[in-house]
C-alpha positions as CSV (number, residue, x, y, z in Angstrom):
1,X,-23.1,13.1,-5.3
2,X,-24.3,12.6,-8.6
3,X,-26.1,9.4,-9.5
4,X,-24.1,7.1,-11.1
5,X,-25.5,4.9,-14.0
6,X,-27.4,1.4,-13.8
7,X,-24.5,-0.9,-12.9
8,X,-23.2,-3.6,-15.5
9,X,-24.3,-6.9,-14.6
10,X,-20.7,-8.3,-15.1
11,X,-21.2,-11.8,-12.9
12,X,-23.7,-12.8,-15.9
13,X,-22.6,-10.9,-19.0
14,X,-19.3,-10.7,-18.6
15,X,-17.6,-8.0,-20.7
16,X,-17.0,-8.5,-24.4
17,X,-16.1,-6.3,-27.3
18,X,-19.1,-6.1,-28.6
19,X,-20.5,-4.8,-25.2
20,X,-18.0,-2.0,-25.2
21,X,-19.7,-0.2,-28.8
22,X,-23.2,0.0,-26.7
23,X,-22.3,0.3,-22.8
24,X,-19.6,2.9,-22.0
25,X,-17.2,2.5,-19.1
26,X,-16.6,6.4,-17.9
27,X,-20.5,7.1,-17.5
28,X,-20.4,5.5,-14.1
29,X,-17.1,7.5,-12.7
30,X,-17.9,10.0,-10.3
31,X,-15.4,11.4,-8.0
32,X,-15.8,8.7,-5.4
33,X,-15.0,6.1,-8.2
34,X,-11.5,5.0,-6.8
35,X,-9.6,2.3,-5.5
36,X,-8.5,2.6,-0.9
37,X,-6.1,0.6,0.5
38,X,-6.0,1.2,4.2
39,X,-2.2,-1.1,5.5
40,X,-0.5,-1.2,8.5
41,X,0.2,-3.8,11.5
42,X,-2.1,-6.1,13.1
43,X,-4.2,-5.5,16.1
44,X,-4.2,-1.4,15.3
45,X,-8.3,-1.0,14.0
46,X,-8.3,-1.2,10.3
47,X,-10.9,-3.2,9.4
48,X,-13.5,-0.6,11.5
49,X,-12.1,2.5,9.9
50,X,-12.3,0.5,6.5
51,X,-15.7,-0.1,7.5
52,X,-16.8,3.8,8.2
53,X,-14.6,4.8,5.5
54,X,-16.7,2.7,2.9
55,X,-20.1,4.4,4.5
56,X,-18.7,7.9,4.5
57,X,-17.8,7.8,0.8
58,X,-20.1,5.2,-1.1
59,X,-17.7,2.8,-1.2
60,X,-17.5,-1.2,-1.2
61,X,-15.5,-2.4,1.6
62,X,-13.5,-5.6,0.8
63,X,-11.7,-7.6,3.7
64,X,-7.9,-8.4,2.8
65,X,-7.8,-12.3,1.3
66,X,-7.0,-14.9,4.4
67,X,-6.1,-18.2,4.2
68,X,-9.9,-18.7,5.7
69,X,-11.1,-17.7,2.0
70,X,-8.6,-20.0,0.5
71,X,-10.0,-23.3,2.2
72,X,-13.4,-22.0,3.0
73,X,-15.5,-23.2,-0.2
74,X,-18.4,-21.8,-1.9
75,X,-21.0,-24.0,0.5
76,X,-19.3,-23.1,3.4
77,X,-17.3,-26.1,3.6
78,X,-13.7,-25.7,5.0
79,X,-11.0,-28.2,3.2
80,X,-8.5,-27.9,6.9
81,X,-11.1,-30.2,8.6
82,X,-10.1,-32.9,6.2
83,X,-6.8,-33.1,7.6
84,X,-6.9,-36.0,9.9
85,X,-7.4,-38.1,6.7
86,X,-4.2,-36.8,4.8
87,X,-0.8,-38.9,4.9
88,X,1.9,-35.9,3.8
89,X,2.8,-33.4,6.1
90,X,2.8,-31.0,3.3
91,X,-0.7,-31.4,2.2
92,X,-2.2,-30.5,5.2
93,X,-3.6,-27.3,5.4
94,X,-1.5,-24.1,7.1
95,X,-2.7,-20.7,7.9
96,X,-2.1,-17.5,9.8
97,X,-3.1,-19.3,13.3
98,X,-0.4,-22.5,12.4
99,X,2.2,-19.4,11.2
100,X,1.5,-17.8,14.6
101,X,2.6,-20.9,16.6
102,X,5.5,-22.5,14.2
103,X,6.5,-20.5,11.4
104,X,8.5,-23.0,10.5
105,X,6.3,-26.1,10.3
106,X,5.0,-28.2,8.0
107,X,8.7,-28.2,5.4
108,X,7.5,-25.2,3.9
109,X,4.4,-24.4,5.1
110,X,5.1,-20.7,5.7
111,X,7.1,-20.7,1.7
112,X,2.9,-22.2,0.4
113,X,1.0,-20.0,2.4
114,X,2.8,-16.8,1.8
115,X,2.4,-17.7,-2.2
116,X,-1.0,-18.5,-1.9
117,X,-1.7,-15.2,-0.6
118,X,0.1,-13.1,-3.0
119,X,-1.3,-14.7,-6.0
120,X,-5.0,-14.6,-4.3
121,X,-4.7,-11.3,-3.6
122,X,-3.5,-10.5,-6.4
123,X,-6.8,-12.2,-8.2
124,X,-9.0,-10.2,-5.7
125,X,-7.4,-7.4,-6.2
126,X,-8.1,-7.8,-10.2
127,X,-12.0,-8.4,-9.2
128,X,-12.0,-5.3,-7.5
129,X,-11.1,-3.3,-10.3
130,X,-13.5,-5.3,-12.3
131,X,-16.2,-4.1,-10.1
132,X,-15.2,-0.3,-10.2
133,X,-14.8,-0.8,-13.9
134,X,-18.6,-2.5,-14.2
135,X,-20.4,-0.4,-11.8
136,X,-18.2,2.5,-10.9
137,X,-18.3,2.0,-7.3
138,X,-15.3,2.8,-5.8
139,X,-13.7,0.2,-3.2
140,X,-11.7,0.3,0.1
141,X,-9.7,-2.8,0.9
142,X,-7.0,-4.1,3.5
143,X,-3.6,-4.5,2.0
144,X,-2.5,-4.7,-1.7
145,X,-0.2,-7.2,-3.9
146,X,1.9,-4.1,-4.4
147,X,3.6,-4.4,-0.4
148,X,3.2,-8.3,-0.2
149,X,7.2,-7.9,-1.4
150,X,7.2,-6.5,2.5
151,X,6.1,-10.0,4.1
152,X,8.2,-12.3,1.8
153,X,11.6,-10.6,2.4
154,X,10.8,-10.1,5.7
155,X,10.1,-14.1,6.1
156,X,13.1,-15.0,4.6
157,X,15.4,-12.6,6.5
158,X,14.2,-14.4,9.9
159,X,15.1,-17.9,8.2
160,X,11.4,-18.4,7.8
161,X,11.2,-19.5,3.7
162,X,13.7,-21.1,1.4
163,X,15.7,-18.6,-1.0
164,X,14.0,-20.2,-4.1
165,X,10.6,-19.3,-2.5
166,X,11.8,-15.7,-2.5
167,X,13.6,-15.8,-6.0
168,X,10.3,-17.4,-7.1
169,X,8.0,-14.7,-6.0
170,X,10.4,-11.9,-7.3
171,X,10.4,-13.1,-10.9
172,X,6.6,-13.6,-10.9
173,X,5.8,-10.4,-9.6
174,X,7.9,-8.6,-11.8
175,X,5.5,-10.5,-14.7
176,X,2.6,-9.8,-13.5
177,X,2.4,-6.3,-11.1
178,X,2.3,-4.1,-14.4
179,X,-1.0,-5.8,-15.0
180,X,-2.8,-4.0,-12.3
181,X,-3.5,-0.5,-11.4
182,X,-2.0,1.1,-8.2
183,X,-4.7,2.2,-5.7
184,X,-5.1,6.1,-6.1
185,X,-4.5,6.5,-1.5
186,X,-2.7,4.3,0.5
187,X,-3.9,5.0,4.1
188,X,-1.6,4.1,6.6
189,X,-2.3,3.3,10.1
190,X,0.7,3.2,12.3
191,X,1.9,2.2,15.7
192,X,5.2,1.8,18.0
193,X,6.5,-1.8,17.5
194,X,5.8,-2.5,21.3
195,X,2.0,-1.1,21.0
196,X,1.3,-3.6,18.1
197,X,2.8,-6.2,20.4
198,X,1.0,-5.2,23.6
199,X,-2.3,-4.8,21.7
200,X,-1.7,-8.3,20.2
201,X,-1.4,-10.2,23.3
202,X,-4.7,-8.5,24.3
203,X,-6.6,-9.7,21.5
204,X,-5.1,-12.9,22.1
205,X,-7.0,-13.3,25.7
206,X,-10.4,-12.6,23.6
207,X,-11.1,-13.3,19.5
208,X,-7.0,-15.1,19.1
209,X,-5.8,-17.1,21.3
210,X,-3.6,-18.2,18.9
211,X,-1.5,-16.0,19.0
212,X,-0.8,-15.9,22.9
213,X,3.4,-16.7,23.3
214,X,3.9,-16.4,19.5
215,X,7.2,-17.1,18.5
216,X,6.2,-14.7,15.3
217,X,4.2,-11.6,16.8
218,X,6.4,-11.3,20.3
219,X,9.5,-11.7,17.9
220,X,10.3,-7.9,18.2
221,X,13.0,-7.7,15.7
222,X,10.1,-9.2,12.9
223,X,7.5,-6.8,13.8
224,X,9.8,-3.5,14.0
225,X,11.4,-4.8,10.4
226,X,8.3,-5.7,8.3
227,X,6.1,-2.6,9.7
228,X,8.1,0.5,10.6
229,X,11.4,-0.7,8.4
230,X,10.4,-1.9,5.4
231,X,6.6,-1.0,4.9
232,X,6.4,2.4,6.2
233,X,10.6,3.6,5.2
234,X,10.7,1.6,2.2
235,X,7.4,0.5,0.8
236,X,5.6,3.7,1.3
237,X,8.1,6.4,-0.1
238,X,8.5,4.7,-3.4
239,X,4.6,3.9,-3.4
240,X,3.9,7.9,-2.4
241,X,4.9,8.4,-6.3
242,X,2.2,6.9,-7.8
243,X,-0.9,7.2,-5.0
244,X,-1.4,9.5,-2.5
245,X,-0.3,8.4,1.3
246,X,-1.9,9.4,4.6
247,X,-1.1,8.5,7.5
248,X,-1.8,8.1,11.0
249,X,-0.5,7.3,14.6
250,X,-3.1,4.9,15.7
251,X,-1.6,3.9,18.6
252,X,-4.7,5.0,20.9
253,X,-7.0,4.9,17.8
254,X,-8.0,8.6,16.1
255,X,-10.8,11.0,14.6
256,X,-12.2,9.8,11.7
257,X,-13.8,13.2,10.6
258,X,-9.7,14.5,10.4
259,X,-9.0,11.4,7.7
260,X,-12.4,12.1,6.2
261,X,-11.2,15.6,5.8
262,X,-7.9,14.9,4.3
263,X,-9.8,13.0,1.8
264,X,-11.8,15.4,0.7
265,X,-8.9,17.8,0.5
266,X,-7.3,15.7,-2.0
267,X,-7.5,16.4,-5.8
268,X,-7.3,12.9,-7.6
269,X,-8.6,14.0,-10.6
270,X,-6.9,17.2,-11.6
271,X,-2.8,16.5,-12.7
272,X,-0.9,17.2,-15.7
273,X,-0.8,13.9,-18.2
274,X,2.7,13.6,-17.6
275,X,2.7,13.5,-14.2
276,X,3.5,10.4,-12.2
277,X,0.4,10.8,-9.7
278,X,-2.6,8.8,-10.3
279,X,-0.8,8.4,-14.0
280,X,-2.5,4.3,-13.9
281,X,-5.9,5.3,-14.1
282,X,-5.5,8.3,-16.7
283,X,-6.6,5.7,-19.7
284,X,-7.4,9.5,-21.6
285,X,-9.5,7.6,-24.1
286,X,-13.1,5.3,-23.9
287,X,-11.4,2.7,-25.6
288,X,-8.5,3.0,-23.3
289,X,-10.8,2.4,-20.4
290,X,-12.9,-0.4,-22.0
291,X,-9.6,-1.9,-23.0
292,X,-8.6,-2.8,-19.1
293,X,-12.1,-3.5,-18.4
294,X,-12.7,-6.4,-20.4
295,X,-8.6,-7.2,-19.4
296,X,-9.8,-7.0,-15.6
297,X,-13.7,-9.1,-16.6
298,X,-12.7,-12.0,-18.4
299,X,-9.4,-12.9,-16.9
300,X,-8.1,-15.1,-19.3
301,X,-4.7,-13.5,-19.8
302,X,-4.8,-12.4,-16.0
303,X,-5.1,-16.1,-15.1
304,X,-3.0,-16.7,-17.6
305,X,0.2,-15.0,-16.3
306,X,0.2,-17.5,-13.1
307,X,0.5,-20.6,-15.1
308,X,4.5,-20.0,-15.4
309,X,6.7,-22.6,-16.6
310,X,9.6,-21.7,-13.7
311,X,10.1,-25.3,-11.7
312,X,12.6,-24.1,-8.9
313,X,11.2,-23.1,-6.1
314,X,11.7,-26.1,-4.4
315,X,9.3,-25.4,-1.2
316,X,6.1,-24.8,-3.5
317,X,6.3,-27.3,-5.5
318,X,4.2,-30.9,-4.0
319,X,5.2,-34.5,-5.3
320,X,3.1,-36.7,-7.8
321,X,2.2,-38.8,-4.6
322,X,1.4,-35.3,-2.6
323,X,-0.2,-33.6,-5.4
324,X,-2.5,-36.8,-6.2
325,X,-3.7,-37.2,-2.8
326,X,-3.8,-32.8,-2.5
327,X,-6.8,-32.9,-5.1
328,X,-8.4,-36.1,-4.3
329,X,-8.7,-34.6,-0.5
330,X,-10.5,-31.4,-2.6
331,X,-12.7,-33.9,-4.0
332,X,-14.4,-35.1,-1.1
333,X,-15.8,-31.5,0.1
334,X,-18.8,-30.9,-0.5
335,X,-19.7,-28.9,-3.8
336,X,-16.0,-29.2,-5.2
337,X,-16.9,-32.6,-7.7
338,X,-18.8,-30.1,-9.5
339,X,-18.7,-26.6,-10.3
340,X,-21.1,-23.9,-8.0
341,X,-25.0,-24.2,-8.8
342,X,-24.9,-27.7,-9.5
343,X,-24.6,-29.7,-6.8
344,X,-27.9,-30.8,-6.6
345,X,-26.9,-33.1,-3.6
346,X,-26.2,-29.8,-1.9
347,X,-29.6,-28.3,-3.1
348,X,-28.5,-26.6,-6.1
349,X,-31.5,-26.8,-8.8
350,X,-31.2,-29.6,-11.8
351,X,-29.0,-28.8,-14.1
352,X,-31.3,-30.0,-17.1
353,X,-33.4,-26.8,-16.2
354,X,-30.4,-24.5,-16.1
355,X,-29.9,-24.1,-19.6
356,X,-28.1,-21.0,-20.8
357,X,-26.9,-20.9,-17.2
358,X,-23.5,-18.2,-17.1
359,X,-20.6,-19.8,-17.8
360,X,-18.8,-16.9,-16.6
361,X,-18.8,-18.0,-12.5
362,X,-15.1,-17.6,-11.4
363,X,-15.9,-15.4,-8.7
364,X,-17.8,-18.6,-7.2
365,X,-14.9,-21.1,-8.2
366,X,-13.0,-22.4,-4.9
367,X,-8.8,-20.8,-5.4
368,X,-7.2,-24.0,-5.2
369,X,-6.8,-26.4,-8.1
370,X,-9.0,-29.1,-8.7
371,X,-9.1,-31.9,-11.5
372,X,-12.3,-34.2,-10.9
373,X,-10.2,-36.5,-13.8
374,X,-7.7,-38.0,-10.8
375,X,-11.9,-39.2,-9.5
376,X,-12.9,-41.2,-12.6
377,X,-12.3,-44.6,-11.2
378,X,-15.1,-47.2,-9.3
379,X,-13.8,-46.9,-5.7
380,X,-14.8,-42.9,-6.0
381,X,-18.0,-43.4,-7.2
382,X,-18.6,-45.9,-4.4
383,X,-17.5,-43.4,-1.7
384,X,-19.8,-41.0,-3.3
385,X,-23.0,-43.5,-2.8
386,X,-22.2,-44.2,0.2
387,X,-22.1,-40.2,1.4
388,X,-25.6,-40.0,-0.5
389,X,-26.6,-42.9,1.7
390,X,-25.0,-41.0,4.8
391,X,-26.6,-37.7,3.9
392,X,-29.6,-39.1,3.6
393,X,-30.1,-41.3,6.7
394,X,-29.4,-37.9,8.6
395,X,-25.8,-38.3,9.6
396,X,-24.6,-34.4,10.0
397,X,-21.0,-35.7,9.4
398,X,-21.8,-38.0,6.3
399,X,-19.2,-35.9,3.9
């Protein structure tokens, strides 16, 4: 392969207009610069063949976005072990293992979480084509914002989320999904409905015990729908018209040198300008591509788009009393009061010798919404000595 150039520094620079009349964007693409998305059902091997895919070709792997990176902050602090202080039900903190068990719980946990991870994959999503745009590495991840349309139907067909949670996510995504560019090969790992269930109760002895007698993953009519239904009859065919599709039986696992062939065999680069295939990432012109790069960088009007003035969806939607007591919980991690790199009780350096520092850092900022203004009152500040004090004498648990 031929060497690509030095890689744009885009965490500190960022990537302004005036960047784009000295650093061009193309003179980093090589044939390997592309966006992989490898989908299919739980329990199957994706995240290994992700994992040799990324080493055969050069590529960045990215895990799919979890609820784990949504409470998990930037110091390795997870928000869900501050739910034995919260008083609403719907504040506390629901993932994929809570999903597994009661799909139903929390009065709309399942309509928040699903939400959470469209809109934070979505935002990944956006970083990774900042990082192909920046360095010209390409990237393989799990999943994509374009089938999360799968998972949200699928919920509210089982009587999972409120119909205001679905119309919700259907108006948004019809806003926003133009904004993005459709991975150029969808790789599809598939498997009989009852294989996916067998191999999840395995797993479920070992690394998830969750998910042993879940009312969600031994719910064969779910599984069959969402992964052999509507992802690989529905979401695939219309996605085949825009990126190329391989896929797999992976019921017993497979040979990786037959999908690194196929890849090779592919021609991602050669098609006619009017040809639906790959037709997202033919920008023709430098300014074309420069154009979606600072878009994809600097995030404002990405960011932007989520910040919708729709108030319907019942389900999403916390009360002042919830939402006060939501961010104040945020507040008491450690390394949320203030932004990453200076929390100096947390051994960041003092700020007053950080001048200049990049202001640029949203790849470090926690997902969820915090306002440090609902802190500005004397009983915060006197919790916050008294953690110092805590931390200080020693006590491991003195957050």
């Amino acid at each position: 392969m031929p060497q690509r150039a030095k890689p744009w520094d885009y965490k500190r620079w960022g990537f302004e207009w005036i960047h784009s009349v000295f650093d061009g964007t193309t003179k980093r693409f090589n044939e390997n610069s592309k966006l992989l998305v490898i989908d299919g059902p739980p329990a199957v091997g994706k995240t290994e063949v992700a994992k040799a895919l990324a080493e055969e070709f050069d590529l960045k792997f990215v895990p799919g976005f979890t609820m784990e990176d949504y409470y998990i902050n930037n110091y390795g602090y997870d928000l869900r072990e501050l739910d034995y202080k919260v008083e609403h039900e719907r504040v506390k903190s629901y993932d994929e293992k809570k999903f597994a068990q009661d799909p139903l719980g929390q009065d709309g946990g399942l309509d928040r979480m699903l939400w959470i991870l469209h809109m934070q994959r979505y935002l990944q999503y956006v970083d990774i084509l900042e990082h192909i745009f920046n360095t010209g590495q390409g990237v393989i991840t799990e999943r994509s914002p374009f089938s999360d349309w799968v998972y949200i139907d699928s919920a509210f067909n089982q009587g999972w989320i409120d119909r205001t949670t679905k119309a919700h996510y259907w108006k948004m995504r019809n806003l926003t999904i133009d904004a993005i560019l459709r991975p150029n090969l969808i790789i599809y790992l598939d498997a009989p409905t009852d294989v996916v269930q067998s191999k999840i109760r395995a797993r479920s002895k070992t690394s998830h015990p969750w998910e042993a007698n879940s009312p969600v993953w031994q719910n064969t009519d779910y599984v069959d729908e969402v992964y052999q239904r509507m992802l690989k009859k529905q979401y695939l065919p219309v996605a085949a018209e825009s990126s190329y599709v391989l896929q797999y039986d992976w019921s017993e696992g497979g040979d990786m040198e037959v999908i690194v062939e196929d890849i090779e065999r592919l021609q991602m680069d050669y098609h006619d300008k009017y040809d639906k295939q790959q037709k997202d990432w033919r920008l023709h012109t430098e300014d074309g591509f420069a154009s979606k790069r600072f878009e994809y960088t600097m995030k404002d009007d990405i960011r932007g788009q989520f910040r919708d003035p729709f108030w319907g969806a019942d389900k999403l939607i916390l009360s002042g009393a919830e939402g006060l007591e939501s961010e104040r919980l945020a507040l008491m991690l450690p390394g949320n009061f203030y932004r990453p790199g200076f929390n100096t009780i947390l051994g960041d350096p003092e700020p007053m010798f950080s001048i200049g520092k990049q202001g640029h850092a949203w790849h470090k900022d926690v997902p969820y919404h915090i306002d440090n203004w609902v802190a500005q009152d004397h009983e915060w500040f006197r919790d916050d000595d008294i953690r110092a004090s805590r931390k200080a004498a020693g006590d491991k648990d003195w957050w």
